[in-house]
N, C-alpha and C positions, 0 to 999 in steps of 0.2 A: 538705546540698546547698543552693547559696544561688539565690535567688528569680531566676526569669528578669523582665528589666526590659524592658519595650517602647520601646526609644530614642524611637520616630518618636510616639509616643503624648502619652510626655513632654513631646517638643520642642512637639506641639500645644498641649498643657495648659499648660505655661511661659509661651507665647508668643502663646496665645489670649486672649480675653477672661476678666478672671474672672469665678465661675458668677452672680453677681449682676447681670450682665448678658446672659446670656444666659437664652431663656426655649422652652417648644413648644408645637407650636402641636396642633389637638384631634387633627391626624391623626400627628404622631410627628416632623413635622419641626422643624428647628431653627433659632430667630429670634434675632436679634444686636441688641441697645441703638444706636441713634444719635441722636447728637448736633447738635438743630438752634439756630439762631439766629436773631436780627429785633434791628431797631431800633426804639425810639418817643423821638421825640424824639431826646434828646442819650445816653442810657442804651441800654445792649445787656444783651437777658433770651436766658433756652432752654429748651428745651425739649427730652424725649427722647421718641423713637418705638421702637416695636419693625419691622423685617422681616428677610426671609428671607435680601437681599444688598442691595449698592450702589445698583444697578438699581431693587429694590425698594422701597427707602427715596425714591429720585429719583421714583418714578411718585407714592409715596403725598404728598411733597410738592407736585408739581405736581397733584394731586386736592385739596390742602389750599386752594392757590393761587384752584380754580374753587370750590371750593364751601364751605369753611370757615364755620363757622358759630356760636356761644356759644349753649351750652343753657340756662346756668344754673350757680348757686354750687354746688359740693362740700360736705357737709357733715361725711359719711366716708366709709368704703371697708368696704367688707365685704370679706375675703379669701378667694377660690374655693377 
């Protein structure tokens, strides 16, 4: 007997992000990669953020907007 395939499952996983962009968050929900941008001078950089939707990525820009602020160089990353 051959394997039952979840169409609609699929079509998500095809046509979603792939998993390297997407991440969860401590309570089980699920965050999506976006892609910001800025000017300095005559050159255009980006950066990526994690949230939960559209909406949520728009709020945490406009909190970048008021309060952004440089802590300091990276030197590395320890991974969680």
């Amino acid at each position: 007997m051959a394997d039952v395939i979840d169409l609609g499952a699929e079509r998500v996983r095809r046509d979603g992000p792939d998993p390297e962009f997407l991440a969860t968050d401590q309570w089980g929900r699920q965050m999506f990669t976006f892609a910001l941008s800025y000017q300095l001078g005559e050159k255009a950089f980006g950066v990526s953020i994690l949230a939960y939707d559209f909406d949520d990525a728009e709020a945490r820009v406009e909190a970048m907007r008021a309060s952004l602020q440089l802590d300091g160089k990276v030197f590395s990353e320890r991974p969680a």
